[in-house]
SEDREN-492649 format. One record per residue (C-alpha): x, y, z; residue number from 1; residue in one letter. Coordinates in steps of 0.02 Angstrom, whole numbers, plus 50000, padded with zeros to 5 digits. Example, Ala and Ser with C-alpha at 12.3 -4.5 7.8 and 13.67 -1.06 7.14 Angstrom:
! residues 2
c1, c2, c3, resi, resn
50615, 49775, 50390, 1, A;
50684, 49947, 50357, 2, S;
! end
This chain:
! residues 410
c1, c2, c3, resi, resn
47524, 48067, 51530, 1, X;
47508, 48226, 51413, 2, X;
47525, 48390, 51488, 3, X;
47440, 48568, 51445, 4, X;
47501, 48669, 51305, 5, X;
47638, 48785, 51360, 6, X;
47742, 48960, 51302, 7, X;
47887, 48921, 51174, 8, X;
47991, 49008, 51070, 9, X;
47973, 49002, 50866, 10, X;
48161, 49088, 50849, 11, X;
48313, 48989, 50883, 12, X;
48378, 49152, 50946, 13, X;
48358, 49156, 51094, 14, X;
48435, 49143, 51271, 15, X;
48423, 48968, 51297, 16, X;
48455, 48924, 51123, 17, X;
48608, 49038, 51129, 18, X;
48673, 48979, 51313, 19, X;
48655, 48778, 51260, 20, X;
48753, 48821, 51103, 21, X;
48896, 48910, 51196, 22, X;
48895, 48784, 51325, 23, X;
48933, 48665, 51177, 24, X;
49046, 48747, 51107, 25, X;
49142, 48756, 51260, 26, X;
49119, 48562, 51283, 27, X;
49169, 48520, 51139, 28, X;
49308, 48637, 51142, 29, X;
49390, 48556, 51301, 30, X;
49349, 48368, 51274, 31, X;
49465, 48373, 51097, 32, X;
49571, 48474, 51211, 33, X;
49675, 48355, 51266, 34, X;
49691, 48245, 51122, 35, X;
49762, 48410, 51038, 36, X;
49883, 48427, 51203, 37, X;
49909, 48269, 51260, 38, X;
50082, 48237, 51143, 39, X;
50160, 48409, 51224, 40, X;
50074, 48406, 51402, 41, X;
50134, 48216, 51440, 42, X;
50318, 48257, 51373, 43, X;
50335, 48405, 51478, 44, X;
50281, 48313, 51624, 45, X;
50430, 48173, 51578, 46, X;
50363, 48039, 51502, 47, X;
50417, 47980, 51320, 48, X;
50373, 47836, 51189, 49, X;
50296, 47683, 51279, 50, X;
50263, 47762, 51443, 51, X;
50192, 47912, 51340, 52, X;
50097, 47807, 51241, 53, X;
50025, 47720, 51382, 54, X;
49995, 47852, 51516, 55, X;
49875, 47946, 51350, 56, X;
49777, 47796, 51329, 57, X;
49753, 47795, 51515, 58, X;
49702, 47958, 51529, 59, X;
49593, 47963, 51397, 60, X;
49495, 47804, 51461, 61, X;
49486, 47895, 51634, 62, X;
49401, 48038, 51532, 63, X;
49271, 47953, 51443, 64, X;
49238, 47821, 51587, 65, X;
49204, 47994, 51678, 66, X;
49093, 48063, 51571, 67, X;
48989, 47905, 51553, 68, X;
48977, 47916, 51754, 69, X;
48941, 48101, 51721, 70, X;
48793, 48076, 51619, 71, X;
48707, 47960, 51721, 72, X;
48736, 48072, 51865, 73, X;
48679, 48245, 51777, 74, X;
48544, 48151, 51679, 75, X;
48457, 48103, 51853, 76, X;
48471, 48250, 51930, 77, X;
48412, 48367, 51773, 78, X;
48255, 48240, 51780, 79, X;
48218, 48264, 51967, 80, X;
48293, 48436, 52001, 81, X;
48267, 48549, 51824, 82, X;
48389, 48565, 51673, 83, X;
48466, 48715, 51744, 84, X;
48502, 48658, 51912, 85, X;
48621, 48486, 51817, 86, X;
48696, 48630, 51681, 87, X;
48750, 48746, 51832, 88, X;
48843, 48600, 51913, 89, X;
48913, 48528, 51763, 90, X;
48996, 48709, 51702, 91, X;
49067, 48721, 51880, 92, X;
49140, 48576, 51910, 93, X;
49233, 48551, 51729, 94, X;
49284, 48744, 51743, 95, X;
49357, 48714, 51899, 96, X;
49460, 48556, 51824, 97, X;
49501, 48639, 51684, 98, X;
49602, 48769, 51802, 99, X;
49672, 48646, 51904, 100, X;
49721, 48543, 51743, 101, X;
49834, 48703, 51686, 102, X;
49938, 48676, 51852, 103, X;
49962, 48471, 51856, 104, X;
50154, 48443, 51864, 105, X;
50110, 48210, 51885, 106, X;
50006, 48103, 51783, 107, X;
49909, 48044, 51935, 108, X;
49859, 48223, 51978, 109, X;
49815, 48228, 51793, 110, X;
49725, 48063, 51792, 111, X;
49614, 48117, 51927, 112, X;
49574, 48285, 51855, 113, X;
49524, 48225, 51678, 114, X;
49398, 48119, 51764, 115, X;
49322, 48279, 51836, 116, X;
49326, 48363, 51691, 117, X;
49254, 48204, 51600, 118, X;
49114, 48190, 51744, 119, X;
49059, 48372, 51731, 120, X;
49048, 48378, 51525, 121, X;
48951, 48244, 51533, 122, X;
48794, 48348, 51553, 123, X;
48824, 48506, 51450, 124, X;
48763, 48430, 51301, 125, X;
48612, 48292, 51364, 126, X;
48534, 48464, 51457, 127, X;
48566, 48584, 51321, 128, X;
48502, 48485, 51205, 129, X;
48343, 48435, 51299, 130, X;
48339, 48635, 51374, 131, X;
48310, 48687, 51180, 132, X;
48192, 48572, 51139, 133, X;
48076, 48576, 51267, 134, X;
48092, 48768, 51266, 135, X;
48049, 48778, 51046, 136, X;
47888, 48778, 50966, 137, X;
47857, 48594, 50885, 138, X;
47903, 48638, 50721, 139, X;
48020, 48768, 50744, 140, X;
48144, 48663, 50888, 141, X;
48246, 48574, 50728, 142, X;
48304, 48750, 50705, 143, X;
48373, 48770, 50864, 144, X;
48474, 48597, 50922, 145, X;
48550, 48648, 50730, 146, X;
48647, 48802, 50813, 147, X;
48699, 48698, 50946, 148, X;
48756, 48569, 50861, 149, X;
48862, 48688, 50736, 150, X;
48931, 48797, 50896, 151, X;
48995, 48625, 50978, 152, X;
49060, 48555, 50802, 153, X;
49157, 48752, 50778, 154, X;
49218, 48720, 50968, 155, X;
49303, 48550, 50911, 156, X;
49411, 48658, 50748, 157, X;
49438, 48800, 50888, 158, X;
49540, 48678, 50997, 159, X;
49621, 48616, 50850, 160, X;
49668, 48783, 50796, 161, X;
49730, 48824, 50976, 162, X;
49854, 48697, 50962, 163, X;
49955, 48807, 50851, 164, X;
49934, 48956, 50948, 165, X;
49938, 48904, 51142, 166, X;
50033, 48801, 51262, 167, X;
49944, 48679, 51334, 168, X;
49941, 48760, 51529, 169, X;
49872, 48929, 51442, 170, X;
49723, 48815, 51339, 171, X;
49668, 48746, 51476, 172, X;
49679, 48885, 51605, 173, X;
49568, 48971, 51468, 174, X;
49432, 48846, 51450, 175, X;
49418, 48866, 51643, 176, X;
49374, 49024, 51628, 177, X;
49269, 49037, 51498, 178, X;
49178, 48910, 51593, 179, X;
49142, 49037, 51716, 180, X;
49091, 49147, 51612, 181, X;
48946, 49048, 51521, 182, X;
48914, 49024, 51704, 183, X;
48877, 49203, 51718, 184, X;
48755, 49222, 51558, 185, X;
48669, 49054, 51600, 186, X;
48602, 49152, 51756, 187, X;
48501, 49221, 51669, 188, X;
48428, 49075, 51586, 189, X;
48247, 49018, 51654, 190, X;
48201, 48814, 51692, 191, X;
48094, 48745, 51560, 192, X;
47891, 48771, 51585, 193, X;
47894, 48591, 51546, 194, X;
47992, 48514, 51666, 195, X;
47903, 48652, 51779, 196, X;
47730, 48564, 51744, 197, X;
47787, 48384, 51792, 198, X;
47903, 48441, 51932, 199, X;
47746, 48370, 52060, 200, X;
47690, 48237, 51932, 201, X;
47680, 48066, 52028, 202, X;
47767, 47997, 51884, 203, X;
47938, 47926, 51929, 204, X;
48076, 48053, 51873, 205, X;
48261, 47997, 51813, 206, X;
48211, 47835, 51841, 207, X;
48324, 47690, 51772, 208, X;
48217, 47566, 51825, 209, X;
48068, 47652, 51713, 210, X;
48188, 47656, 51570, 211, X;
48215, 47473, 51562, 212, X;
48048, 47417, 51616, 213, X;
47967, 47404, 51446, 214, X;
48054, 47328, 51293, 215, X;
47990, 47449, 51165, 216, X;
48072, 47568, 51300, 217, X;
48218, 47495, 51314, 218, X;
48251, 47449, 51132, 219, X;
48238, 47642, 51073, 220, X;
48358, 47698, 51212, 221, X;
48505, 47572, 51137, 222, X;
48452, 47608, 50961, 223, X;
48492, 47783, 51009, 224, X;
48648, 47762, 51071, 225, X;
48705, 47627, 50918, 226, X;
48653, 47782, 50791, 227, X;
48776, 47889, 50854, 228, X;
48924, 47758, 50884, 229, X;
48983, 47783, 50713, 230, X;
49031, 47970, 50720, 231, X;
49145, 47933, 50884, 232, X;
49230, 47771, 50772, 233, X;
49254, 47900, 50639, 234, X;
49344, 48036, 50732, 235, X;
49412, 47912, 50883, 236, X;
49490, 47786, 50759, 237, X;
49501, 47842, 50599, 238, X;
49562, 48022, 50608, 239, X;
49640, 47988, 50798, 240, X;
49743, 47832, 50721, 241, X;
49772, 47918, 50554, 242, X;
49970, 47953, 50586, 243, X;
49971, 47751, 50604, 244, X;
49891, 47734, 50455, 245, X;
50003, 47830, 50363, 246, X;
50155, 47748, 50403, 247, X;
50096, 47596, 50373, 248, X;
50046, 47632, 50205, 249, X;
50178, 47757, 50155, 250, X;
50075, 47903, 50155, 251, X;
50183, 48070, 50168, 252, X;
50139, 48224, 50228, 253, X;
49987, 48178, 50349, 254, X;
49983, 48288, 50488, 255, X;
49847, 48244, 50636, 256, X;
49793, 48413, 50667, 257, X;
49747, 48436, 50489, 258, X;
49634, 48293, 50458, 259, X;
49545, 48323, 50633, 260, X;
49517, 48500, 50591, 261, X;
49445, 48473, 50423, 262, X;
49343, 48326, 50497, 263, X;
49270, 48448, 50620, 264, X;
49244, 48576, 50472, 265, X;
49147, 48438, 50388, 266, X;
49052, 48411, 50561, 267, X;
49014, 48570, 50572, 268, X;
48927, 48606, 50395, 269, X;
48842, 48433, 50395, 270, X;
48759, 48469, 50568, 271, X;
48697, 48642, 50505, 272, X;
48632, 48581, 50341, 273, X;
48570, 48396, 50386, 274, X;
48462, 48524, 50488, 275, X;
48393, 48617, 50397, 276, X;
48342, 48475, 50293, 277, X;
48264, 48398, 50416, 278, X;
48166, 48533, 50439, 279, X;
48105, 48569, 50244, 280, X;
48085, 48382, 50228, 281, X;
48008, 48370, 50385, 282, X;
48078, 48208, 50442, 283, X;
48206, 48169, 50553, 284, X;
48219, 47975, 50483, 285, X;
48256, 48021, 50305, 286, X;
48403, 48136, 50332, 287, X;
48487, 48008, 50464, 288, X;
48487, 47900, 50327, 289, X;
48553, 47991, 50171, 290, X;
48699, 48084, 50292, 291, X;
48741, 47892, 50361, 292, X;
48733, 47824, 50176, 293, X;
48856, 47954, 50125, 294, X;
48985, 47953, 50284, 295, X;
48982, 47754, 50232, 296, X;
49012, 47794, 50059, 297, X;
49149, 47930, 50111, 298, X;
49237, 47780, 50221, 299, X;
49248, 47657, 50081, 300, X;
49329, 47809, 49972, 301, X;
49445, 47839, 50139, 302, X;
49498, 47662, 50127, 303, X;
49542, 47648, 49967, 304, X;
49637, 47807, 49965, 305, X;
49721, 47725, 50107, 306, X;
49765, 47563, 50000, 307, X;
49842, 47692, 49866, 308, X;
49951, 47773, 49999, 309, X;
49861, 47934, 49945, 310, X;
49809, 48093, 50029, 311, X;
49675, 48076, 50180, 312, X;
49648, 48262, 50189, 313, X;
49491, 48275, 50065, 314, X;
49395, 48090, 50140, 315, X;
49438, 48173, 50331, 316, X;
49315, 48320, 50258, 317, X;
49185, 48205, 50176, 318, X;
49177, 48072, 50324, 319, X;
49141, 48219, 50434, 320, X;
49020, 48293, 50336, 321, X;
48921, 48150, 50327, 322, X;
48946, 48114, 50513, 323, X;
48847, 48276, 50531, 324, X;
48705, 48188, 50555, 325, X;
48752, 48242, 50753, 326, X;
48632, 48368, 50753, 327, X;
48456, 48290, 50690, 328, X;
48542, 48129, 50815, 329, X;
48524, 48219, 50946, 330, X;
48348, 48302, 50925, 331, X;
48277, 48110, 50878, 332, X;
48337, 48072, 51036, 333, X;
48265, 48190, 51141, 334, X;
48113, 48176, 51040, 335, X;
48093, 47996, 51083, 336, X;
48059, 48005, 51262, 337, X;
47935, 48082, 51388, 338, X;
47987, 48234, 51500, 339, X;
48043, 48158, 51643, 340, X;
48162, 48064, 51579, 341, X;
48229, 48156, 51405, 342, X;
48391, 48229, 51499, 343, X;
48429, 48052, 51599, 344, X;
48425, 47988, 51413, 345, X;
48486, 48128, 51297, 346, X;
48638, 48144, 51448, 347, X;
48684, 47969, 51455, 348, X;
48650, 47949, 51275, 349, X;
48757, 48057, 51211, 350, X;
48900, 48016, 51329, 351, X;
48879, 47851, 51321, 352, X;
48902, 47885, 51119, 353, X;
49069, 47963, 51156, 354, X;
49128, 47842, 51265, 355, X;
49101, 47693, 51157, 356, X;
49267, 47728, 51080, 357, X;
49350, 47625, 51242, 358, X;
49256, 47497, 51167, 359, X;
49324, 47503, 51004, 360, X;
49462, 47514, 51031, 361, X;
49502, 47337, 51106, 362, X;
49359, 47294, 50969, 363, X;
49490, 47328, 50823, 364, X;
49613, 47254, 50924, 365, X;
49530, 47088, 50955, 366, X;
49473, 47085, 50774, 367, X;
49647, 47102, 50717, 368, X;
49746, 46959, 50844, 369, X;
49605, 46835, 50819, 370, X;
49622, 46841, 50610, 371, X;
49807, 46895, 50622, 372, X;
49767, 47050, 50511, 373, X;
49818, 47255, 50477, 374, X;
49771, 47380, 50577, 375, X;
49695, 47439, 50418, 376, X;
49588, 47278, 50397, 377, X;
49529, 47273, 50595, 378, X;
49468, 47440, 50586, 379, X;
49377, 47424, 50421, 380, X;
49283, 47253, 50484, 381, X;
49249, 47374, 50644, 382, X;
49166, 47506, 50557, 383, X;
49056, 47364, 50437, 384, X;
48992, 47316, 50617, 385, X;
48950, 47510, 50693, 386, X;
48902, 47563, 50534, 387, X;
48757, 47417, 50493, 388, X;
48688, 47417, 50688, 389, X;
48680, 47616, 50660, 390, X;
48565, 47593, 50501, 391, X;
48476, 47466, 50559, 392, X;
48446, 47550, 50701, 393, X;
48370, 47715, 50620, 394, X;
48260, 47623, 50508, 395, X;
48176, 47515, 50664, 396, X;
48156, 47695, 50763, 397, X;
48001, 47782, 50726, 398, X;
47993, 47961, 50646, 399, X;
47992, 48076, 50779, 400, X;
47973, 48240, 50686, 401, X;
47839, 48364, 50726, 402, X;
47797, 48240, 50894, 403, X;
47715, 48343, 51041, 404, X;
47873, 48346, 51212, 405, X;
47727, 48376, 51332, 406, X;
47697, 48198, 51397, 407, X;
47777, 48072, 51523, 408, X;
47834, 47904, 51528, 409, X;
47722, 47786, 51628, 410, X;
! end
């Protein structure tokens, strides 16, 4: 069902441009948070080496297993109730755990309240992303998911800058607030004239059951979420494990919050200029594919710097640069489906994305008990696997560049 033409805006700058790119930032900003804190926050609350260990992994599970509940949650809602309506009650309720989070003295207390946290992320981005693009002209939109992808890529280096600067009660106590006061701008911020048009369409709205009741459907929706699995095995595995890397091969001198900054660096610059380029080459396809080709080509240089013990600081840069693809990733993705159900899939999408790391992680794991190999060797064979379904994936997707957001799914 195509709808009438409606008002956009040509110029990225603008208000909802501007709040979906703070919001972002913000999002980004807390979810690397606590991998930044999670070393000093867990050793102040007692624990040490295996229990340590352990109660991080557990947390961070509980985080991403919320946000993958999260973005099913704000993804319906945004569909039936508006975009602004699921971005007001995402910002409150991770404010409100970040706050809390900056007063947890057990892990249990902070078990529950990373779930919160992970629950209300979950929609920042899917709704931003889908807010911009439904709210930019057709050729002009490219221009503005690239500021919010770059703002949520800088919000990743800011929290690994903070953890130089801030202890850990102070960071998060801050990203509560700031929370708030996105709230406050975001106010001002107007629902969408498309979702506006369909709100009293019969058409069903955040539907599950119409995403999965057509294979064509159904197939874009996981191709979507496989072309954005590598970036989270990049910065969840590669950079994450990179310390265990290094002492395994000998490599001196690696410090985590180095290589995770850079890679976010890289991030950031690939998602402003992969971009652009999509825009002057109009084509969303083509750029997917040369960033992918070179964030492979960047791995297989990270890997053999790893089998010469040497530095990792210049391939963290290049793998995130290619990985920068984030940005044109998640336009595609909104681009792909009809209005009333782009958040449902650009929320769960992107979260779902994220949270594929639990996955890998007993992937690599797996890989490595069953052939009795290195750490080194699992995760390679892991990323060969993400890597080819990712490509594969792109090049069976159609071009979506320059296509029309006024229309529904039937």
């Amino acid at each position: 069902m195509h709808l009438k033409r409606i008002k956009t805006y040509d110029s990225p700058f603008n208000i909802a441009v501007l709040a979906a790119g703070l919001g972002f930032f913000i999002d980004a900003f807390d979810l690397f948070l606590f991998n930044v804190y999670r070393v000093p926050s867990l050793k102040e609350l007692g624990l040490s080496d295996q229990d340590l260990t352990a109660a991080g992994e557990k947390l961070l599970a509980l985080q991403m297993a919320g946000m993958m509940l999260g973005g099913i949650i704000t993804g319906v809602i945004a569909d039936k109730k508006g975009r602004v309506t699921a971005l007001y009650g995402s910002i409150v309720l991770y404010s409100l755990a970040n706050i809390a989070n900056s007063f947890v003295h057990d892990v249990n207390t902070y078990s529950v309240i990373r779930f919160l946290a992970g629950v209300g992320l979950a929609g920042e981005l899917g709704s931003g992303i889908t807010l911009v693009a439904e709210s930019m002209s057709v050729s002009k939109r490219g221009y503005g998911t690239i500021l919010v992808a770059t703002l949520g890529a800088l919000g990743a280096v800011t929290a690994g800058l903070a953890g130089d600067f801030l202890p850990w009660r102070q960071a998060f106590f801050g990203a509560g607030i700031a929370g708030f006061l996105l709230l406050l701008m975001r106010v001002r911020s107007m629902e969408t004239s498309l979702f506006i048009e369909t709100k009293n369409s019969a058409e069903a709205k955040g539907s599950f059951k119409l995403l999965f009741s057509s294979g064509k459907r159904t197939f874009k929706y996981i191709a979507c979420i496989l072309m954005g699995v590598p970036i989270w095995y990049s910065v969840g595995l590669l950079i994450t494990l990179s310390p265990e890397i290094a002492r395994l091969h000998h490599i001196d001198g690696l410090k985590l919050s180095t290589c995770f900054i850079l890679f976010q660096v890289g991030i950031a610059s690939g998602d402003l200029s992969s971009g652009i380029l999509s825009q002057v080459f109009k084509s969303r396809k083509k750029i997917l594919l040369s960033f992918m080709v070179f964030a492979i080509l960047s791995t297989v240089y990270h890997f053999i710097r790893i089998g010469n013990s040497e530095s990792l600081v210049i391939t963290s840069f290049l793998m995130g640069l290619g990985c920068g693809y984030l940005s044109v990733f998640v336009t595609a993705t909104a681009e792909h489906f009809g209005t009333n159900l782009r958040v449902t899939v650009t929320a769960t999408v992107t979260n779902f994305m994220r949270g594929a790391v639990t996955l890998l992680i007993p992937l690599h794991q797996g890989i490595e008990y069953y052939f009795n190999i290195s750490l080194t060797r699992g995760l390679a064979i892991t990323g060969c696997i993400v890597w080819v379904l990712a490509v594969l994936s792109v090049i069976f997707l159609p071009e979506t560049f320059g296509k029309p957001l006024n229309y529904n799914e039937k």
